[in-house]
C-alpha positions, 0 to 999 in steps of 0.5 A: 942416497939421502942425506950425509952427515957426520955423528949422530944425531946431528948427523942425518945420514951415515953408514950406521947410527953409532956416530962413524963417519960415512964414505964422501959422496962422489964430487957433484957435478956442476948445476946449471944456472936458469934464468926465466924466458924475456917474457916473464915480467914478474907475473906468475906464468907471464914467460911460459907460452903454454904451460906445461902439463901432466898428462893424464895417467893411463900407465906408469909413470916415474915417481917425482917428489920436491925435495927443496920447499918452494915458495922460498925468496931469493936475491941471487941464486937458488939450489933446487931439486926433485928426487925421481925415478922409474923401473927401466926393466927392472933396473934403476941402476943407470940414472935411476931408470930416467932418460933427463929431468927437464925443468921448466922455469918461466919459459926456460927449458933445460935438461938436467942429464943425471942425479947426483949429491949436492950439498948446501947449509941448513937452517942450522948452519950444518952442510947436509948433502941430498941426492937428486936432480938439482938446478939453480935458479937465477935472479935476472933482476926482475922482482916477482913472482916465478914458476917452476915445473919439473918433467921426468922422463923415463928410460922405458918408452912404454911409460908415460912421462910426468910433469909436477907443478907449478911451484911458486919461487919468489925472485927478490931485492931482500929476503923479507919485506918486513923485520919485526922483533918479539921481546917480552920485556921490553917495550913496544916500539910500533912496527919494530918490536913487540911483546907478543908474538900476536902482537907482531903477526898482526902488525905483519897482517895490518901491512899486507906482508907477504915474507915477513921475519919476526925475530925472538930476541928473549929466551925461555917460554913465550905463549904462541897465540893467534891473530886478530884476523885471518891471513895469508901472504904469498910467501912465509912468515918467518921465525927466528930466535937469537936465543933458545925459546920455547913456543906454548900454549897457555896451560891455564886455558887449556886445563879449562878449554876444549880440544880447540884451546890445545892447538898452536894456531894462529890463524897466519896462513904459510909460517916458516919456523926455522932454526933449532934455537926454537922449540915447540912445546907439546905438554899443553897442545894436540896439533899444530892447525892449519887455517883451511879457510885460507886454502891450507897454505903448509907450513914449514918446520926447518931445523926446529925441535918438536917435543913432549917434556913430559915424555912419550907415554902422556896421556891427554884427558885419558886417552892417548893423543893420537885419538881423533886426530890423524896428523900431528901437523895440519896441512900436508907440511914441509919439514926440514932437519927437524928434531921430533920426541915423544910426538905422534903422527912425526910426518904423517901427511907432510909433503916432505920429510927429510932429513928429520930425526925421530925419538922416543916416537908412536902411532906413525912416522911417515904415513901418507908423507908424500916424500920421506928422505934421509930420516934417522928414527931411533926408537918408535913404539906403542907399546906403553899405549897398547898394553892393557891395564888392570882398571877395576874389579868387579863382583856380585854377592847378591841374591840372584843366581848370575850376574853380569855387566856388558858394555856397548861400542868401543874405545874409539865411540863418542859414548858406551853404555855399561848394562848390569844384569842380574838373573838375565834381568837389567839392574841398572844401566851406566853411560860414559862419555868422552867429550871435553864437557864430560872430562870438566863435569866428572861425573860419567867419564872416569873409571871411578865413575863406574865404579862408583855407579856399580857400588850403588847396585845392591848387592854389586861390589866394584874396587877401583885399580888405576883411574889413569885411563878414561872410562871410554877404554874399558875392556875385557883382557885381550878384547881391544877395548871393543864391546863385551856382552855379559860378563860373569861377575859372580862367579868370580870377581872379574877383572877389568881392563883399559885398552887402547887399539893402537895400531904403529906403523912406519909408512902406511898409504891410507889414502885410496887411490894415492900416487906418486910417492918416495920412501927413500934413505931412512934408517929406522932402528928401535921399530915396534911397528909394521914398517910398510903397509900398503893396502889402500889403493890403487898405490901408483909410482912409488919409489921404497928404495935403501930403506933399513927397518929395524923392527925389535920385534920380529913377529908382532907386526909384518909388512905387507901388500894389498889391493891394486898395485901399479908402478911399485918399485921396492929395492935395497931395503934392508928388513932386520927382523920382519916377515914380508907379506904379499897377502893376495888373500885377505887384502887383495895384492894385485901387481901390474908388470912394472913393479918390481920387488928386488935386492932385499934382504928380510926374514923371509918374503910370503905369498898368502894366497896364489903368486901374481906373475906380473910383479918381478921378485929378483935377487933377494936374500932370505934368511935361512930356512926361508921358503923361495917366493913362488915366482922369484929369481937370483934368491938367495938364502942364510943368516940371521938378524945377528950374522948379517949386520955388522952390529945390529945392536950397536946400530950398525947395519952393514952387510956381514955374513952370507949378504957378503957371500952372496952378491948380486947385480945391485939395481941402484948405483949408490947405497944408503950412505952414497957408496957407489955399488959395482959391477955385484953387491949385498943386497939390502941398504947398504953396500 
């Protein structure tokens, strides 16, 4: 129920990923045009005579997620909308389980009565159609600045209905206050055009801009840069590019810098980066920083490519780039249609991810996203990373009877001690470090570095095999890169290794006490990671609906539950190849009686400890030789990864075999590709 498209990549939603052209969405229904009360007169807040407000939660509540970025200009009229729902009884089936979605625009009040698809350009120009609960506001020909609410209202009267907002819209004469152009060769014309995007941003801060644009006229590689001052507008700082470019760091000041040097910042709070002509550049950069100073105003990435040249596995100073940080973007960003490859961290933490594509992908997609939508992910592993690599061999030949070398910490320390004995005596002792002094210093930060401490022992002997990796990730075979205590080295020469304790995941909550989110519309296929893993709770209202998550690899990683879990609706997700776990036991899965795990298909759905009653599992299918899940109705059993799809190889992954001979009464109206689904359907995705 995400996004439609046709082909692929350029298409974001389609019945399988081989480039078929999905089934038409039904017509949409028409979307009411609101305009704000009389009373509002520009200001903020000036039409409500009381605001509206989200009532405290004391139970469940419908999940409500933006799907449109707000802080948007507009001269006439505005298409927005929230994707929403609840379980009404187990069912989202009738208008996804709401009674209305009422929204609140300056004073004005109107129902929208039922979801439905709409479509509109993105910032490519491509017509991208998105299921959800859609207005249009109006300009009324007053300027300013407008806010909007949204109230769901569920279907189940024993739930609590939730309001989100305010979000900031800006009713305008033009869409910009201020056009500015960057062209490096040609000469500065002040307040019009300049040679740097620096230059440009602080001619927009020096104006007090609040939605400026700064066109790139000329192609090829530009230096991003700061700003002199910190500063941040009402609305966005646009960037558009007339041609293909390419936004960098400065590689000389990286090489010599700190990790400080290696992000794109620029100290402009509130930046739209819009248009596929315009690629950001990761080979010199960690991050993408978000000025906190400022409040965190989120950027916007619409329509952009975002990428390593250097490809997927590009280590950073000898250690993988993920390290010390836990999102690739800063400050719970919008993205919109964008292209990401050889990145980490794609959406983790954004406020909204839709219709992106993943290549060549690591660590995390969607982690903490509050809003996943209609995202294509074509190949996600860690596995270069996680893989052990031979690093140094290690012997003693001395006069002592033993000899052994143990190291103190972890990979993920600051700093580990090495410790050589000898007759259970310490010989000599070696700290690494991993700080960016350390790396310029070279003198305790490499493997060579140990090995070079270790040859200056009497009587030890150490052979260097890969000095690719940092000294900091120095492990024993399968020890994860953690501390190891007295290893013999006399016996035999011992073999060392570089770890790095990687954990992937698709979408996993981390955030304790985390509510309100939407896992919905995405098809991930080349997975090599747990593809949801929710443990970090109280997990509150989420919606994980018409999800495919195809894992090549079917018993590394599991999905699983754990800790308090209220208001959890799991349904139609199609689990190719992995086990799913609700791992009472060791992670404490406690569900309340709104959750509702139902028309599935997955290898196999596991208690690990005694079953809770209060979560309803329903009309699953299992692959054959599945075990029932204690507690569950309507399961049905059969098939494989290779008889249930269509050509899971090929990528498509429309029910076959014993998913086409055992239907079920589906519990949401339309499939992953917007077919709507009758009276009795497959269970999974796809219909």
């Amino acid at each position: 129920m995400g996004r439609f498209g046709t082909g692929f990549p350029a298409g974001r939603r389609r019945r399988i990923l081989d480039g078929s052209t999905p089934p038409p969405p039904p017509p949409p229904p028409g979307v009411s045009e609101i305009s704000p009360a009389l009373a509002w007169d520009g200001t903020a807040g000036s039409g409500f005579a009381s605001l509206p407000a989200d009532p405290t939660r004391v139970t469940a509540k419908p999940a409500l997620r933006l799907i449109v970025p707000p802080r948007q200009t507009f001269t006439d009229t505005l298409l927005i909308g929230v994707y929403a729902g609840a379980n009404n009884a187990g069912s989202l089936y009738t208008n996804m389980g709401l009674s209305f979605v009422r929204v609140h625009y300056e004073g004005t009040s109107h129902d929208i009565a039922a979801p439905s698809y709409q479509s509109f350009a993105d910032a490519n120009g491509n017509i991208v159609s998105y299921f959800g609960w859609w207005a249009k506001l109006k300009h009324n020909g007053t300027n300013g600045v407008s806010q909007v609410y949204f109230e769901a209202v569920p279907s189940d009267a024993t739930m609590q209905s939730r309001v989100a907002g305010p979000y900031t819209f800006f009713p305008a004469a033009a869409l910009h206050d201020l056009e500015l152009e960057v062209a490096p060769s040609q000469a500065q014309i002040t307040g019009q055009r300049y040679q740097t995007l620096r230059a440009a941003r602080d001619y927009a801060r020096s104006q007090g801009a609040n939605h400026p644009r700064i066109t790139i006229t000329e192609g090829g590689d530009l230096v991003f840069g700061d700003t002199v001052a910190s500063y941040v507008g009402q609305g966005y700082l646009t960037y558009e590019a007339s041609v293909p470019v390419t936004l960098t760091l400065d590689a000389a000041t990286v090489a010599t810098g700190t990790r400080a040097d290696a992000r794109f910042r620029s100290k402009y709070g509130r930046q739209h980066f819009k248009g596929a002509n315009i690629t950001l550049d990761f080979k010199h950069a960690l991050e993408i920083y978000n000025e906190s100073g400022l409040g965190s105003p989120p950027d916007w990435f619409d329509g952009i490519n975002i990428t390593n040249p250097n490809g997927r596995y590009d280590l950073w100073r000898g250690y993988p780039r993920s390290r010390k940080l836990s999102t690739l973007i800063r400050g719970r960003p919008w993205l919109t249609e964008c292209s990401f490859s050889n990145v980490p961290y794609n959406g983790t933490s954004a406020s909204l991810m839709r219709g992106c594509t993943v290549s060549q992908g690591w660590q995390e997609i969607a982690t903490d996203c509050d809003c996943a939508l209609g995202n294509v992910i074509n190949d996600f592993n860690s596995g270069d990373y996680i893989a052990a690599v031979n690093a140094m061999q290690v012997s003693y030949a001395g006069a002592g009877a033993t000899a052994t070398l143990s190291c103190s910490g972890d990979w993920n320390s600051t700093s580990r001690t090495f410790t050589a004995k000898v007759d259970g005596s310490e010989v000599g002792t070696f700290t690494v470090n991993d700080s960016d002094a350390d790396y310029l210093a070279g003198t305790n930060y490499t493997v060579q570095n140990v090995v070079d401490w270790i040859n200056a022992l009497s009587g030890w002997s150490a052979t260097l095999l890969d000095n690719s990796r940092f000294a900091t990730a120095i492990s024993i075979p399968g020890g994860n890169a953690g501390a190891f205590t007295d290893i013999d080295v006399m016996s035999a020469a011992f073999t060392f290794v570089t770890e790095f304790d990687i954990h992937p995941d698709f979408y996993q909550v981390t955030h304790v006490g985390k509510e309100n989110g939407v896992l919905a519309d995405n098809v991930g296929g080349g997975i090599v990671a747990q593809s949801l893993f929710m443990k970090d709770g109280p997990s509150s209202d989420f919606l994980v609906l018409n999800n495919v998550f195809d894992n090549t690899n079917s018993t590394q990683y599991l999905s699983q539950l754990g800790d308090d879990h209220s208001h959890v609706v799991i349904a139609h997700n199609s689990w190719t190849r992995q086990d799913f776990w609700l791992r009472v036991n060791v992670l404490g899965y406690n569900p309340d009686s709104y959750c509702l795990v139902a028309n599935n298909t997955a290898p196999l759905l596991f208690w690990e400890d005694a079953a809770d009653g209060e979560v309803t599992i329903a009309a699953n299918h299992f692959h054959a030789g599945a075990s029932d899940p204690v507690g569950a109705t309507g399961s049905s059993f059969g098939g494989d990864e290779d008889t249930l799809f269509a050509n899971i190889a090929g990528g498509d992954y429309a029910p076959a075999g014993a998913l086409l001979t055992n239907l079920k009464s589906p519990v949401l109206r339309y499939d992953l590709a917007g077919a709507q689904r009758g009276a009795s359907a497959p269970a999974g995705a796809l219909a």
